[in-house]
C-alpha positions as CSV (number, residue, x, y, z in Angstrom):
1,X,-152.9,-52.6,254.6
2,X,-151.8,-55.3,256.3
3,X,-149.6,-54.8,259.6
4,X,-145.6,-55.9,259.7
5,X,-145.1,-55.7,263.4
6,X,-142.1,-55.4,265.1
7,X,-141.4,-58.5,265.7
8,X,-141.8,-59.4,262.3
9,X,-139.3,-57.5,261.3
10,X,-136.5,-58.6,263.6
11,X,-137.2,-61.7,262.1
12,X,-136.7,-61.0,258.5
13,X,-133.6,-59.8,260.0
14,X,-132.4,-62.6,261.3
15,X,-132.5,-64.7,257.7
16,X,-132.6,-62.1,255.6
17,X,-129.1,-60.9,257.0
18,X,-127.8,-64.5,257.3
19,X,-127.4,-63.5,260.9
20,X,-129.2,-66.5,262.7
21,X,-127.2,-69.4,262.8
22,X,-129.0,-71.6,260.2
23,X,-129.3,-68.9,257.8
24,X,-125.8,-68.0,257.4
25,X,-123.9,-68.2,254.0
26,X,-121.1,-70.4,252.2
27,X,-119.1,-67.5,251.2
28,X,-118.6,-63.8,251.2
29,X,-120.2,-63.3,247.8
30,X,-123.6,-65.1,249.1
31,X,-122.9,-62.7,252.3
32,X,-122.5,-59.2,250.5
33,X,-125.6,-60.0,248.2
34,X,-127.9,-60.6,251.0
35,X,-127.0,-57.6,252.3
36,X,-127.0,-55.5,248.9
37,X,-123.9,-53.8,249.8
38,X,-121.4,-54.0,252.3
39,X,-119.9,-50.7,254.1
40,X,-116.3,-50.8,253.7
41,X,-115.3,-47.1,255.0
42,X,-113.0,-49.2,257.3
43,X,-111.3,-51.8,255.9
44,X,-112.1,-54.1,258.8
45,X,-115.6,-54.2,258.5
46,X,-116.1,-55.9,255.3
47,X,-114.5,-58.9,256.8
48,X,-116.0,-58.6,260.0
49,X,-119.4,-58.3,258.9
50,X,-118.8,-61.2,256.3
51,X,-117.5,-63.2,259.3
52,X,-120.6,-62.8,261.0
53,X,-122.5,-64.3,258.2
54,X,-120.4,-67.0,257.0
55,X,-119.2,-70.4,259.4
56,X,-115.7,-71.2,258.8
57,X,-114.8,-67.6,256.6
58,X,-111.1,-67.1,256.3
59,X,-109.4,-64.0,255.4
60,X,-107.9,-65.4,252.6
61,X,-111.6,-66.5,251.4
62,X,-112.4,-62.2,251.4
63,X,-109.3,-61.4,249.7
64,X,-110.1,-64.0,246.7
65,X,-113.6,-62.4,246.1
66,X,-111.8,-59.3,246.6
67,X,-108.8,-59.1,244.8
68,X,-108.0,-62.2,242.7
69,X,-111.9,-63.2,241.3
70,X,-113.2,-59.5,242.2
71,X,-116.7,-60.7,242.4
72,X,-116.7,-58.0,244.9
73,X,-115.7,-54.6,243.8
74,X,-115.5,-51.3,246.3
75,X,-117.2,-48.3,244.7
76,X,-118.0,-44.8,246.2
77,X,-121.7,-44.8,246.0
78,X,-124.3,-43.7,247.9
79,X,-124.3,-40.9,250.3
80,X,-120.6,-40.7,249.2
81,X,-119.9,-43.8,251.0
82,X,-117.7,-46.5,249.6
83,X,-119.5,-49.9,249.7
84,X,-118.6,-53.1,248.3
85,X,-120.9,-54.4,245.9
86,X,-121.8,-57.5,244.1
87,X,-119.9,-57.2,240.7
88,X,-123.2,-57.7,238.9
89,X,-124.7,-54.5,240.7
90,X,-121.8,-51.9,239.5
91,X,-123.6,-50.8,236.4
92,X,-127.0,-49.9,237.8
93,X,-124.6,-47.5,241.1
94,X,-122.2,-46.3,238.5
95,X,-125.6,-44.8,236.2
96,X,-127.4,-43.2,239.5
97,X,-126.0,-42.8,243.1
98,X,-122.4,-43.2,242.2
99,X,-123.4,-40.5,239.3
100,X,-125.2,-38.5,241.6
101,X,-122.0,-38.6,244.0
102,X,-119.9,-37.5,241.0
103,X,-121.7,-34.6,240.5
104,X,-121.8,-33.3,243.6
105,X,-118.3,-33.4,244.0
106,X,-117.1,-32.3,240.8
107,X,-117.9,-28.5,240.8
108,X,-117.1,-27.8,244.8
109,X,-113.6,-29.2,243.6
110,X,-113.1,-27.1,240.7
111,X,-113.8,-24.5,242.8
112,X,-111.0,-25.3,245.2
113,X,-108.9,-25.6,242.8
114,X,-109.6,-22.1,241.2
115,X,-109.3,-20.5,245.1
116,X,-106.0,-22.5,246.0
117,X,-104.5,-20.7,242.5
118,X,-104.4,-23.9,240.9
119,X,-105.7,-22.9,237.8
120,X,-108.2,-19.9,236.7
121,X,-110.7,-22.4,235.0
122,X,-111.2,-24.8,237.8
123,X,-113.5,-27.2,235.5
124,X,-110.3,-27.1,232.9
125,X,-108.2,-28.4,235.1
126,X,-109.9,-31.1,236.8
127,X,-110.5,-32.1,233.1
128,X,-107.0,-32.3,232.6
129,X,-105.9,-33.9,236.1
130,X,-108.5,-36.3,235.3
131,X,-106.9,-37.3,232.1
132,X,-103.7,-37.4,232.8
133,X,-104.2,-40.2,235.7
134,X,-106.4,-42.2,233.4
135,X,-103.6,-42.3,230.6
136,X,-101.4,-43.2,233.2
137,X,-102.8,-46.5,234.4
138,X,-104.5,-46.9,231.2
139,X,-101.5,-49.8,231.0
140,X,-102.7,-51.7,233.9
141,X,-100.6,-50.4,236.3
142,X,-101.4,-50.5,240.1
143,X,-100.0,-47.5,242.0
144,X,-100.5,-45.5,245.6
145,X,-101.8,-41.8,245.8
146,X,-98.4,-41.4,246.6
147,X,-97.0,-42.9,243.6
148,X,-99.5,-41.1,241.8
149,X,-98.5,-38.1,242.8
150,X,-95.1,-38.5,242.6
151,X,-95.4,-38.9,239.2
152,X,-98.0,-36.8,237.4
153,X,-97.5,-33.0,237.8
154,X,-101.0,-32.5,237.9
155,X,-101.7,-33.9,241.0
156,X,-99.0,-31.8,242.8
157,X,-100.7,-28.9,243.9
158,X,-102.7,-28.4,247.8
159,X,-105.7,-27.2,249.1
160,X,-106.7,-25.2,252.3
161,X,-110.4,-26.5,254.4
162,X,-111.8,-25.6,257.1
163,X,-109.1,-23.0,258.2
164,X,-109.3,-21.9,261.9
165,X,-111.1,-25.2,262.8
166,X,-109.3,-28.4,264.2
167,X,-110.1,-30.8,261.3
168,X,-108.7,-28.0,259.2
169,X,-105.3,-27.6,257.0
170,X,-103.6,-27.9,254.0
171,X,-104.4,-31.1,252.5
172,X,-103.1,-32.5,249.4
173,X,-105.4,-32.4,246.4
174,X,-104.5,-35.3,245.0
175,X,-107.1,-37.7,246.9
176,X,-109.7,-35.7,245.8
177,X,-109.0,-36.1,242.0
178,X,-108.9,-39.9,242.8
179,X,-112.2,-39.9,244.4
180,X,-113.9,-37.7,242.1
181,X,-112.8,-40.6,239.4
182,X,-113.4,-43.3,241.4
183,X,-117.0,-42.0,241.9
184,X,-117.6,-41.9,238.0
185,X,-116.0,-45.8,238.0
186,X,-113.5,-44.9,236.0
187,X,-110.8,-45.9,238.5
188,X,-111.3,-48.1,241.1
189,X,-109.7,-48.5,244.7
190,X,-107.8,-52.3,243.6
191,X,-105.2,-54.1,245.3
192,X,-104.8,-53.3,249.4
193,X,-100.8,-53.0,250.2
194,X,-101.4,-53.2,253.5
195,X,-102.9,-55.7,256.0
196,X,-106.6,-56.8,256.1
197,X,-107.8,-54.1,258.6
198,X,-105.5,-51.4,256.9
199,X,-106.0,-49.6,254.3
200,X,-103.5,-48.6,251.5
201,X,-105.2,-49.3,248.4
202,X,-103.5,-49.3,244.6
203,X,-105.3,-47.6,242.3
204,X,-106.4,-49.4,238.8
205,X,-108.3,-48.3,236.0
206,X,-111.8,-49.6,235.9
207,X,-111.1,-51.7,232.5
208,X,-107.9,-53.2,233.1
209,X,-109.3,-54.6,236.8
210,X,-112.6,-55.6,235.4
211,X,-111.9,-55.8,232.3
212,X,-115.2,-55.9,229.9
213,X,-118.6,-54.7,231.9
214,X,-121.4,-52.7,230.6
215,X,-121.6,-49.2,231.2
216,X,-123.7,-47.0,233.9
217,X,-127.4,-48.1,233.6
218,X,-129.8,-45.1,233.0
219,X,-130.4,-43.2,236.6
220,X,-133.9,-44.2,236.5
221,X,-133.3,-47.9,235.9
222,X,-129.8,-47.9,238.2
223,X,-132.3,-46.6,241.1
224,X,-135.0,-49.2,240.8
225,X,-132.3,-51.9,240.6
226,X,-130.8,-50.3,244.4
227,X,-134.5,-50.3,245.1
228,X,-135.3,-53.5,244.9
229,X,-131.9,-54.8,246.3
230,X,-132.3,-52.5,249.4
231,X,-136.0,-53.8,249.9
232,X,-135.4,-57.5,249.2
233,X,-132.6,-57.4,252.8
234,X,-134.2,-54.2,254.9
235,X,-137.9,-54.5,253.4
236,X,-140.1,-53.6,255.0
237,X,-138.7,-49.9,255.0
238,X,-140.3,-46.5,255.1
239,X,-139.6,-44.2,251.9
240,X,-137.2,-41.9,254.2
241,X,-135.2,-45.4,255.0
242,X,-134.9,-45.3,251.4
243,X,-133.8,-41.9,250.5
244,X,-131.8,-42.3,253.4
245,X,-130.0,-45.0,252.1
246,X,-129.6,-44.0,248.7
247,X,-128.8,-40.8,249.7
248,X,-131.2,-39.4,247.1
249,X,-134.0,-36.9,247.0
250,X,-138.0,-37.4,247.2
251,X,-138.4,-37.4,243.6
252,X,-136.3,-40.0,242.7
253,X,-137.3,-42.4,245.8
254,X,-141.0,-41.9,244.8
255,X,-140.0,-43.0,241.3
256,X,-137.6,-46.2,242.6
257,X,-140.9,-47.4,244.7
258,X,-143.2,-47.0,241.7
259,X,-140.9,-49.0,239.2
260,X,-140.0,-51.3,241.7
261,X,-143.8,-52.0,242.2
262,X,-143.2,-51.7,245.5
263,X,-146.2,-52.8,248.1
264,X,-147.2,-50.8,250.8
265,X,-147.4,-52.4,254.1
266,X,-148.5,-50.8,258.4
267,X,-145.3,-51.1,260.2
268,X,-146.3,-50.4,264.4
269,X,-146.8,-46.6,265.3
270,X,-148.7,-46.6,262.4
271,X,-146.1,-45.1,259.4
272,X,-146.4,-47.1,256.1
273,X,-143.6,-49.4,255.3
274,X,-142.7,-50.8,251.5
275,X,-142.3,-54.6,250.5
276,X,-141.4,-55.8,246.7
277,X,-144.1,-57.6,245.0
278,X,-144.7,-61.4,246.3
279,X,-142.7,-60.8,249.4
280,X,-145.9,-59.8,251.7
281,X,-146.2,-63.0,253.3
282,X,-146.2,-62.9,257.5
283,X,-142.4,-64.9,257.9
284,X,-142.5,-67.4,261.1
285,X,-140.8,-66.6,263.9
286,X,-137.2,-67.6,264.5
287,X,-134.9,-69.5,267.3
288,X,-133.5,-67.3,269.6
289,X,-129.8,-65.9,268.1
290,X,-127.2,-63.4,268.8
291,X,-124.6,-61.9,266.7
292,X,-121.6,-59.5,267.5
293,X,-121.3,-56.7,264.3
294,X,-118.6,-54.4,263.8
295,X,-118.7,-50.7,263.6
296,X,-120.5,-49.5,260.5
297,X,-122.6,-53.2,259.9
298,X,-125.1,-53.0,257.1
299,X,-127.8,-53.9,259.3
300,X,-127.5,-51.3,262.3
301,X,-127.0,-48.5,259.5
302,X,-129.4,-49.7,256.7
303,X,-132.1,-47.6,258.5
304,X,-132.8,-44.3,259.4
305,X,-135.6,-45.3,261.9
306,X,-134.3,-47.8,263.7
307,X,-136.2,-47.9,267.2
308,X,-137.6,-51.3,266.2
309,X,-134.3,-52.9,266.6
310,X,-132.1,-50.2,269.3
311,X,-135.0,-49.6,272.0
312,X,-133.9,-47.0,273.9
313,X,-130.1,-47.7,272.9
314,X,-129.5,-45.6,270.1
315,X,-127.2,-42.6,271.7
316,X,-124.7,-45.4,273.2
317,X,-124.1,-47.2,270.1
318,X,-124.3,-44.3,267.6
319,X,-121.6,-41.4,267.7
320,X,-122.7,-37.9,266.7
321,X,-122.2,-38.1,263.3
322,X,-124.7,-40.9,262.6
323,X,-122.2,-43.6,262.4
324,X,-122.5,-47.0,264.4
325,X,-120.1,-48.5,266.7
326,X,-119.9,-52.2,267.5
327,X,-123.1,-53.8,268.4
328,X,-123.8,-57.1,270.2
329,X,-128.0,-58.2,268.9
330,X,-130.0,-60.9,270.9
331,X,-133.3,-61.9,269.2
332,X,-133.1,-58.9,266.8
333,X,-132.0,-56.4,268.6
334,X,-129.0,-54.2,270.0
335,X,-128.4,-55.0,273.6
336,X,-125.0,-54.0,274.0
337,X,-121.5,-53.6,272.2
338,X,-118.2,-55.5,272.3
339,X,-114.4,-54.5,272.9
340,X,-111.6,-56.1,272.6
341,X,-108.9,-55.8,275.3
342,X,-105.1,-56.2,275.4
343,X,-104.4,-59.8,274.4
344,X,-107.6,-59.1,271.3
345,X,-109.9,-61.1,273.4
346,X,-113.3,-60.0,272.6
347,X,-115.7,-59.0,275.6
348,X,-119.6,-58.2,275.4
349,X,-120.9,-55.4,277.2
350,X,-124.7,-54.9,278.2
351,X,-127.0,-52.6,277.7
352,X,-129.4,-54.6,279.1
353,X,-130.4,-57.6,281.1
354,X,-130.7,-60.4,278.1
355,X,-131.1,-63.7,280.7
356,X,-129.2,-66.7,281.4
357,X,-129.6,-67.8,277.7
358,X,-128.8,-64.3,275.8
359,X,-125.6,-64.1,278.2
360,X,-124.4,-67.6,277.0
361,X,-125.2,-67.2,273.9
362,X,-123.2,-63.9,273.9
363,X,-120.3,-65.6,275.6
364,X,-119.9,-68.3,272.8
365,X,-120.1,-65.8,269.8
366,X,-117.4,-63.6,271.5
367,X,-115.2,-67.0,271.9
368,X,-115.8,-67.4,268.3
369,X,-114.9,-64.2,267.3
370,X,-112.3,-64.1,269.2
371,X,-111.1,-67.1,267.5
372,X,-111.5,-66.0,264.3
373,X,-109.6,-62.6,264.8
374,X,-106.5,-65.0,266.3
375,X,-105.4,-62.2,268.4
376,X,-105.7,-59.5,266.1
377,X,-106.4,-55.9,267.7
378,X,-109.1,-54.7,265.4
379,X,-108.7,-50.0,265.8
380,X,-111.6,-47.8,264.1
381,X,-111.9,-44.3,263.9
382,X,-115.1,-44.5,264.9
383,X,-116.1,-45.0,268.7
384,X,-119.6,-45.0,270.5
385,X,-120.5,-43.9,274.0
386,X,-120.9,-47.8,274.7
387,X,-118.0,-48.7,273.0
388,X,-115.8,-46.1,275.2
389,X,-117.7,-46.6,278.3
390,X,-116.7,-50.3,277.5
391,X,-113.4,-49.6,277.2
392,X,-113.0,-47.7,280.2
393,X,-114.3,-50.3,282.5
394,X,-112.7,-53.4,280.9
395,X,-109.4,-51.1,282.0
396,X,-109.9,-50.7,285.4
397,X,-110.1,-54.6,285.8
């Protein structure tokens, strides 16, 4: 088999992401399909990591492909993340990991339903809650959980997790009816009431925002087509990057490989790595490049081995909980994080010594950022070790 180094890889990084500077996109559309999906758990990432990809990106240029063309569509998919994907790619996630999704979630919440004294036939009345907010926006309405709520008995009653613990409580069970639909694409997470990096999304039905699309795509087929999406941006990839990613089990990653026709490939320390057909060529190298990503980027999390491109710098850009901070990448790989402080200017933090050229280089992307954000404080929920010590430090300045 022939080897893929290292080096290699972090190449194919740097165009296959449309992170170096000559191989970024025209628009967010071009953006999201070179990286198959885009995480969208926060709001502000989508347009962060699009604005990393594309030279002059507005906001207004995300909410068009968003909202008003919806070329770009956010889905609960896999590992019951919500993503936005390429229109186009909806039928093949709805028929296998958004399916897959669905049905984990669906009898877990009949059950609390049935313990909260809901109802005594837990699948009945999800059946029924189900129903009755798909009649009600059946007329193209666009309304808030709240709204929803307010309005359909069924959604009315509460829930009790995790009792005793801090995350615990009573929760509302209304979201969870939403998700469970929006997992089987039968609703989808439309319009966003509030601003860019907030998010208060109307619901819609499926139809009425898309209007005609085929239906789910046979698992089997649906998981090929992730396949070879996944393996034409984070090729070459191990089969456990896969299943990782789809959130899937052996079986059916063995079976995405095989129709795929998926080629197997050395990657360094000698585990086997998997390239589509045709795309086994050695890539030259590329010019030096940096590029500041937010938390939860598609490239730092679209592996599950990921020493080729963190080093040693794994626990201080990763929380507990698997999920990436903000990461600052010089030649391919993580080298720091970046902040932003009180006036939204955005500062670079180091993790290591990257040179006179990686620091300017660093410097000029943070300017740019900074100038695209135009002063905008950008919060997540989620915050790495480097992210905190950054913070910390940039405070006692």
């Amino acid at each position: 088999m022939r080897l893929v180094t290292d080096r290699e890889r972090r190449a194919r990084l740097a165009t296959r992401h449309a992170l170096a500077p000559a191989a970024r996109t025209t628009g967010p559309e071009e953006a999201t399909r070179a990286m198959a999906v885009l995480h969208a758990t926060e709001p502000a990432t989508v347009y962060l990591s699009l604005a990393a990809r594309v030279d002059a990106l507005t906001v207004a240029d995300v909410e068009r492909a968003l909202y008003a063309e919806r070329t770009l569509v956010k889905q609960l998919a896999m590992r019951r993340t919500l993503f936005v994907l390429p229109r186009d790619l909806l039928p093949a996630a709805w028929g296998s990991a958004s399916a897959r999704v669905a049905g984990l979630l669906r009898g877990p919440l009949a059950r609390e339903a049935e313990r909260a004294g809901l109802a005594e036939d837990g699948e009945t009345w999800l059946a029924e809650a189900c129903r009755a907010v798909v009649d009600r926006l059946a007329d193209g309405s666009a309304l808030s959980t709240q709204e929803l709520r307010e309005q359909l008995p069924e959604l009315s009653g509460r829930i009790e997790l995790s009792m005793g613990k801090s995350y615990g409580g009573s929760f509302p069970i209304a979201p969870r009816v939403l998700t469970q639909l929006a997992a089987e694409g039968r609703i989808v997470r439309g319009a966003n009431a509030g601003q860019w990096r907030v998010s208060r999304p109307l619901w819609s039905s499926m139809a009425s925002w898309l209007g005609h699309l085929p239906g789910p795509w046979p698992a089997r087929e649906g998981y090929a087509e992730l396949a070879r999406r996944y393996l034409t941006t984070f090729g070459p990839a191990t089969a456990e990057d896969l299943r990782w990613w789809l959130g899937a089990t052996a079986g059916i990653v063995r079976q995405a490989l095989a129709d795929a026709a998926a080629v197997e490939v050395r990657l360094e320390g000698g585990a086997t790595g998997w390239l589509l057909p045709g795309d086994a060529d050695e890539v030259p190298e590329v010019a030096p490049w940096c590029a500041l990503l937010p938390v939860l980027d598609p490239t730092t999390m679209g592996w599950k081995q990921r020493d080729f491109l963190l080093g040693p710098h794994g626990p201080a850009v990763f929380d507990r909980n698997g999920n990436a901070g903000t990461t600052a990448w010089w030649e391919g790989r993580v080298v720091g994080c970046w902040v932003q402080d009180e006036q939204g200017t955005v500062e670079v933090f180091l993790l290591e010594d990257v040179g006179r050229e990686g620091r300017a280089a660093l410097a000029a992307e943070a300017a740019r950022l900074t100038t695209w954000l135009g002063g905008v404080r950008v919060g997540s929920l989620y915050s790495a070790p480097a992210m905190r010590a950054a913070l910390d430090e940039a405070g006692t300045r």
